[in-house]
N, C-alpha and C positions, 0 to 999 in steps of 0.2 A: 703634378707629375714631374719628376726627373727630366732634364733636356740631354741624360746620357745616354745613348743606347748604341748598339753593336750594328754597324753598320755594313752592307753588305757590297761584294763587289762582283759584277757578271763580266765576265769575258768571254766572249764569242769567241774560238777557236776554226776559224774557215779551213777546211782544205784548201790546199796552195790548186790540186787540178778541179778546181771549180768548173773553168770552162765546159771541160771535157763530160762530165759530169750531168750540168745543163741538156748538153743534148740527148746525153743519155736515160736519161731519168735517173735520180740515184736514189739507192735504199734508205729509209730511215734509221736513222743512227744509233745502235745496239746498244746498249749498259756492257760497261766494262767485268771481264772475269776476275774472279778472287784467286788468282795464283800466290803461292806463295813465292816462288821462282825470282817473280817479275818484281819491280821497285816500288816503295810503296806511293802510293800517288800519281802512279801513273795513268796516262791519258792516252787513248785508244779509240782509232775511229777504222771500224771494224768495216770491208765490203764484203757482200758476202761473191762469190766464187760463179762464174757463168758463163755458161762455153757456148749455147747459140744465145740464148736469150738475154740481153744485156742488163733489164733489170723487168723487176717484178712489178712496179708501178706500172710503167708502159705496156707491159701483156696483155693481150685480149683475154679477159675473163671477166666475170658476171659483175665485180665489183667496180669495172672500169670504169674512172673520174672521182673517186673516192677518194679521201686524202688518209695519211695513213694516221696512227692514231697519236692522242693529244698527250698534254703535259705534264707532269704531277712531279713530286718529288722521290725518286725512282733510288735513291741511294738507298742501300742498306749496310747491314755487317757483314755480308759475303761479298757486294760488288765492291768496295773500294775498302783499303787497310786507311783506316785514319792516321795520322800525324799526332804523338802525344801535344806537339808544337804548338801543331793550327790544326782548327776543325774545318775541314772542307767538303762541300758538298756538288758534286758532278749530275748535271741535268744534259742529256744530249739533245738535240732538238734539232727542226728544221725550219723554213718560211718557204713563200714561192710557191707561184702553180706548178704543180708538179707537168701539167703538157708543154708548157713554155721554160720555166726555167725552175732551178729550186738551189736555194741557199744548204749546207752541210758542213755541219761540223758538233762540235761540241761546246756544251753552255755551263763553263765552270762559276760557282756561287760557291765566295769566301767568306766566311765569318770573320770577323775582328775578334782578336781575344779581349782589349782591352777597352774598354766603351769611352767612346769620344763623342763630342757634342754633335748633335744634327742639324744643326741652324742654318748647316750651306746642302744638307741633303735635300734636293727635288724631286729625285724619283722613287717609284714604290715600282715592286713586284706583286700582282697577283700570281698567288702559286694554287693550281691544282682547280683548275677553272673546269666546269663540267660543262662536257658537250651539250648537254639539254640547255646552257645558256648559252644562245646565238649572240651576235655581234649587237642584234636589234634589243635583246636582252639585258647584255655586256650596258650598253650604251642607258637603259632606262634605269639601272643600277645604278652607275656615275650620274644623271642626270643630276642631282643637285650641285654637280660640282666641275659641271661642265664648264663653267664662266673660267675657272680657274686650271682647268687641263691645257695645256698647251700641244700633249702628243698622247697616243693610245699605238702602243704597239702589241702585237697578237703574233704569239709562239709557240711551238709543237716540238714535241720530243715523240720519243718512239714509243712511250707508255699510252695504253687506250684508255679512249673517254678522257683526257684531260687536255688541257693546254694552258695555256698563264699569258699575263696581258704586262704590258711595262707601262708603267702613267707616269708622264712628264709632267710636273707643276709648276708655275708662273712663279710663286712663292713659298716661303720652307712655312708660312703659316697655312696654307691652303693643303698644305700636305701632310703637315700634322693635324688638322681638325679633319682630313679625309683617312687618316690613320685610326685616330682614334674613335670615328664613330661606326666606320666598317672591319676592322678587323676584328675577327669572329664570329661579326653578326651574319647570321641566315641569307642567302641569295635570295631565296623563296618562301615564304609559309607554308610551303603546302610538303617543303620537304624541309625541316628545321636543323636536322642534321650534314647539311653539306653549309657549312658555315665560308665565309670568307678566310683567307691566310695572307697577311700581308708582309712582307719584309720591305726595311730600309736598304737601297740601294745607292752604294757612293759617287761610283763610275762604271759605266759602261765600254769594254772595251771590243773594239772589231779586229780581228789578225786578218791579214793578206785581202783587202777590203780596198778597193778604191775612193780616199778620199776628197773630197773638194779642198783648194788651197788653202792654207788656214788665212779665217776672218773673212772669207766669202761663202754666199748658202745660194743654192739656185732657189728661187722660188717657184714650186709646181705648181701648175693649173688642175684645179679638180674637175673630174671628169662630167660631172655632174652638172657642177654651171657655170662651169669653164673661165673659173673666178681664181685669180693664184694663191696661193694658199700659205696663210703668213701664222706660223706659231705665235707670234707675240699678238696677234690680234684674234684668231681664232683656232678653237680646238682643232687639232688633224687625228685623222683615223686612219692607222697603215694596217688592213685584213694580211691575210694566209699568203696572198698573191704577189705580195708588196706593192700594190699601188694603194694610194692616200686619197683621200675623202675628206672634205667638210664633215664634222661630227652630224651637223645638224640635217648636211645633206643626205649622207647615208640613213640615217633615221627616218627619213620621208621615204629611202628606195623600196617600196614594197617587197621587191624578191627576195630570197635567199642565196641568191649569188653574186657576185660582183659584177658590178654594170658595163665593164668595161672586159675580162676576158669569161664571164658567166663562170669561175671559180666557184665552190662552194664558200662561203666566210667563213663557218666555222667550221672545225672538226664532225665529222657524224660519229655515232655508236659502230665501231667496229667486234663484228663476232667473231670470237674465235672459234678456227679449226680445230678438230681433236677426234684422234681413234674412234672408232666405232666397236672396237673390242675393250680396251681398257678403260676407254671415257677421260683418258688424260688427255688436257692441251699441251702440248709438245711446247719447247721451249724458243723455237724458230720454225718458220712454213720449210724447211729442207727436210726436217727430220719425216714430215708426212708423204704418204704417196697414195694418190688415189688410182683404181683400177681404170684402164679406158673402156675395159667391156663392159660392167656392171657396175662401175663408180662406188666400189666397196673405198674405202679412207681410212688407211693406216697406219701404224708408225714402223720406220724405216728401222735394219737390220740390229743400230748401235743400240736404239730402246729398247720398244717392246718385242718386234721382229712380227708384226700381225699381217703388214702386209706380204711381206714370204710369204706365210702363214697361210696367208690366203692363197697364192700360188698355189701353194702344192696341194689344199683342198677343190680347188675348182678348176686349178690348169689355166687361168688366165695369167698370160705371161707377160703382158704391158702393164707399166704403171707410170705415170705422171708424176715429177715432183711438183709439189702445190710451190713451194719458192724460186727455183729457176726453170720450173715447165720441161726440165727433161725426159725422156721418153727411156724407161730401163724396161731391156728383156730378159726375163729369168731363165730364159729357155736358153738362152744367146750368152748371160750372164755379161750385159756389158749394153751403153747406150745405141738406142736406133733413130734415135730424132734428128730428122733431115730436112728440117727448115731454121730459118733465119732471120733476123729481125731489121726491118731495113730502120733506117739512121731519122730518115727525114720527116715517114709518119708514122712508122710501128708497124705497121702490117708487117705482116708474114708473108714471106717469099719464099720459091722452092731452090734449094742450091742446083748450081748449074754445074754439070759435072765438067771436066777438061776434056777435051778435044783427042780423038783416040789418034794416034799418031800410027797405029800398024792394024792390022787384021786380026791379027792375033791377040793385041788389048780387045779391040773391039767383040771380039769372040769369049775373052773372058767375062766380057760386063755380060754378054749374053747368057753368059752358061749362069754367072750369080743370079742375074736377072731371074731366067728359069728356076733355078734354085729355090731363091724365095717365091717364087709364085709355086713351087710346089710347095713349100712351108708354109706358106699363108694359107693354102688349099685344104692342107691337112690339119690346120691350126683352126677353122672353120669350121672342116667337120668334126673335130672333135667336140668344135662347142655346143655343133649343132645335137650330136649326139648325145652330151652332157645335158644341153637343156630343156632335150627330147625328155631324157630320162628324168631330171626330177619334174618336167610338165607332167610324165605320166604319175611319180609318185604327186604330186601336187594335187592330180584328178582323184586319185584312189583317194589321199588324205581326206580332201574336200566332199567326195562322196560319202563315208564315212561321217565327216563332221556334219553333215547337209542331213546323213537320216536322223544322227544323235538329234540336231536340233528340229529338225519333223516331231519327234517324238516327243521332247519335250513343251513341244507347241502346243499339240495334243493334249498334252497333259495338263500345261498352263492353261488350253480353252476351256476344257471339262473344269479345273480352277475357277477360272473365271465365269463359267455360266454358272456354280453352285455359288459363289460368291454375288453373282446379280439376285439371285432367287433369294440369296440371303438376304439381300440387300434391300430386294422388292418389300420382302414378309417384315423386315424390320420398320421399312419407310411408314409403312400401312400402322404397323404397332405406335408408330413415334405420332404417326396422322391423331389416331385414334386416343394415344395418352395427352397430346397436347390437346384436343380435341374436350377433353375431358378434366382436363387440367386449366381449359377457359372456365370450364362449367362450374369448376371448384373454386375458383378464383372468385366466379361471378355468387357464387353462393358466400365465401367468406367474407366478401366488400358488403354486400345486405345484410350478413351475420354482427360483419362489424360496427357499422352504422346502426342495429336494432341494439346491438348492445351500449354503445352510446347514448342511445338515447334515455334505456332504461339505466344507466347509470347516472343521466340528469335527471328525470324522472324519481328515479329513488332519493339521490341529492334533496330534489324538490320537496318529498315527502318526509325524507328525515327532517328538513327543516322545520315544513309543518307541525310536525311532531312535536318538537322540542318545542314551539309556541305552543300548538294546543297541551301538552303537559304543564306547562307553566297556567296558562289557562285553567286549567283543571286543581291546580294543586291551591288555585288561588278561590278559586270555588268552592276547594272543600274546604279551606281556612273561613271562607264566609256561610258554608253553612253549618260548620260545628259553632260559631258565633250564633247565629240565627235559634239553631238547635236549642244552645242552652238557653238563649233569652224567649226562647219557646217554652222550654223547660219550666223557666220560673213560672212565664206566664201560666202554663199549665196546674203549675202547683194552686197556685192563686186561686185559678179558678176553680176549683178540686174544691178548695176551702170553703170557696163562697158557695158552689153548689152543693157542699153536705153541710153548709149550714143554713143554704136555704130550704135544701130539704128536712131538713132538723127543722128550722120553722113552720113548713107546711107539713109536716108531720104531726108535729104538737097543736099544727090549730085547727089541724082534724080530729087529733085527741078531743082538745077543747072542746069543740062543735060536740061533737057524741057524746060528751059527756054531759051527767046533770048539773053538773056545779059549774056550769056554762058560765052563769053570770056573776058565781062568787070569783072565780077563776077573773074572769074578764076586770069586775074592780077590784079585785088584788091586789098586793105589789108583791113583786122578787126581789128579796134583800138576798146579797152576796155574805155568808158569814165567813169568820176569821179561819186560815188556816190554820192548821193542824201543826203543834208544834214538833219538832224533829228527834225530840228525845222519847216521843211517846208513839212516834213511827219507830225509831231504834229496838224500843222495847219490844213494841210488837214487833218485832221483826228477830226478835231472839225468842220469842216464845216459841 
């Protein structure tokens, strides 16, 4: 891999009235407008405008001790006009417990146009760090590379859900092997798409910032185990609050807040506000205004115009702005909030009027006084009439809707009981076919097994077969043998007994006859046959 790359450079921008600021609680730091008017590149740290309530942080309200929201890369092509020159990228941000004190300003990030070697670069930027990973999070992340961090700082812009961390490394190789094996890669498994972003950082720089003399560093003691805390020897971990930590010591702190002002560490999930008629989030809490009667939340006159809006349907004339908490009467058409925010802890205090000087000042506060306690009277009963009246349309609605749904109850039970009956007569059907379907079962397994057997059984017999056939075929081969030598013998014998009956015939002749005893010494000469020419002849005769 190339050792050339475009390295980047942050400059912290402080306001010069920082002090002032501190006590006050100061707003998080807005993204610059796209005027075309204005120059391009310009830099702008925007307060927003507050006549009792000095800032929005420090106000009593439901999110009190929340920090505002985190880091990301917030530039686009409407907030800043680029330089064909240089590409530059503007992040506003803050640090610091916001009830103690809070760093502000803006956090300008330059590009290089032309890439230069990083071999003396040691810090990295995480940019766009999500709230869901805490500091204890942050820290199991870097754990393989803790030996080699020397610092961990943690920063907020005005963008929600983000913030970005600055890693300080011992060496340019500990920071390229922690570059390139985390840039890109997944924070989490379980959400693969919020990858890590990491940028090369060349120098960081602080404006209007008190610094130590150069070539002297105080060494802090961490709060934790009250050990001083040496960069060259162990990791430091400076949270939201700006106090510093042993890495390893904060890693052991169970809590979620810092041990030393109970600060939250990281950013939380900040929700935004938004209309209740258009469902836009307004682009700053001023433009909203919530009602104080009925806490309807709307946007103010420049946008959508909902909260008027709602004025003049209901007649509630107070509304609250959600970013400097001022009190507007539409009735009055001008502010009526008459408290104050004191310096030291935020509460709210009532203004003390001045001292009447004549009878006649003091007779005019009377006569307003009266005044508005008649307007406040009559501001009452209208509401009360107002909410008399839609209570009663509400009763009549709801009556209405109360018999629609009687009726449909009705209708669902009658539903529902012909649906059990259905249910019942099917149950009994399913009892009765499974029932029956054991029976079938139990008859095809006996069917099955009979036919088996008579399939061995037949096997058996066919085999038989084919032996006794051959048996048989070899039997009849021995008795047509037999047969004919029967046969002969038959013939044979045939011969001998018609010629022994030819003798016992003749010698019963002999016997009856008188020439008994010529016959007896006789003899039988055999004469010559007959010769074949004189058979021929007789045989044509």
């Amino acid at each position: 891999m190339s050792d050339l790359v475009a390295k980047c450079v942050l400059r912290v921008e402080v306001k010069e009235d920082n002090q002032d600021e501190e006590a006050r609680g100061a707003e998080a730091v807005s993204k610059t407008t796209d005027s075309k008017h204005k120059n391009r590149g310009q830099r702008k740290i925007r307060d927003i405008s507050v006549e009792t309530f000095p800032s929005s942080l420090e106000s009593p309200r439901e999110d009190w001790g929340l920090l505002p929201p985190s880091s990301r890369e917030t530039t686009t092509g409407n907030d800043i006009e680029k330089d064909p020159s240089e590409e530059k990228v503007e992040i506003g941000f803050f640090s610091g417990n916001p009830f103690v004190e809070i760093t502000k300003g803006i956090l300008h990030l330059y590009k290089e146009d032309v890439l230069s070697s990083r071999k003396e670069a040691l810090t990295l930027c995480l940019l766009g760090v999500p709230t869901s990973l805490a500091c204890h999070d942050l820290l199991t992340f870097t754990a393989p590379c803790h030996d080699d961090i020397s610092h961990i700082r943690v920063l907020r812009d005005s963008s929600p859900n983000q913030y970005m961390a600055l890693l300080t490394f011992r060496n340019h190789d500990a920071a390229t092997e922690f570059f390139l094996t985390f840039n890109g890669a997944p924070y989490s498994t379980l959400e693969p798409e919020t990858v890590c972003r990491i940028v090369w950082v060349s120098k960081v720089e602080w404006a209007q910032d008190g610094l130590p003399p150069p070539g002297h560093t105080e060494l802090p003691i961490c709060p934790v185990c009250l050990e001083r805390m040496d960069e060259s020897v162990d990791g430091v971990l400076t949270i939201l609050c700006n106090h510093a930590f042993h890495a390893d010591c904060l890693e052991q702190w169970g809590d979620s807040t810092c041990p030393v002002c109970r600060c939250v560490q990281s950013p939380e999930t900040a929700e935004a506000s938004e209309c209740e008629r258009c469902g836009t989030t307004a682009p700053s809490p001023d433009s909203l205004w919530i009602c104080l009667i009925c806490g309807h939340v709307g946007c103010g006159r420049y946008q959508g115009g909902h909260a008027a809006s709602h004025y003049r349907e209901t007649g509630h004339c107070y509304a609250l702005q959600l970013g400097s908490h001022r009190v507007w009467d539409y009735k009055g058409d001008n502010f009526v909030h008459r408290l104050l925010q004191n310096k030291a802890d935020g509460k709210l205090v009532a203004s003390e009027a001045p001292l009447a000087e004549s009878e006649e000042a003091q007779e005019k506060v009377d006569s307003v006084q009266l005044e508005f306690t008649y307007l406040l009277t009559s501001q009452l009963e209208e509401q009360r009439m107002y909410f008399e009246e839609k209570m009663a349309k509400l009763e009549s609605q709801l009556s209405v809707e109360t018999k629609h749904l009687r009726e449909e109850i009705m209708d669902k039970s009658e539903e529902n009981k012909q649906l059990r009956t259905k249910l019942t007569t099917l149950s009994k059907e399913k009892q009765a076919l499974e029932k029956k379907l054991l029976q079938q079962s139990t008859k095809l397994t006996a069917t099955l097994n009979e036919l088996n057997e008579e399939r061995q059984l037949g096997k058996a017999l066919r085999n038989n077969q084919q032996q006794w056939q051959a048996k048989i075929t070899k039997l009849e081969e021995s008795l047509n043998e037999l047969k004919i030598t029967k046969d002969k013998e038959i013939a044979d014998l045939k011969e001998q007994v018609r010629d022994l009956m030819f003798f016992i015939d003749a010698q019963r002749i002999i016997e009856k006859s008188d020439d008994k005893e010529e016959i007896a010494s006789g003899t039988v000469t055999i004469g010559e046959a007959p010769k074949a020419v004189k058979k021929r002849s007789k045989k044509k005769k």
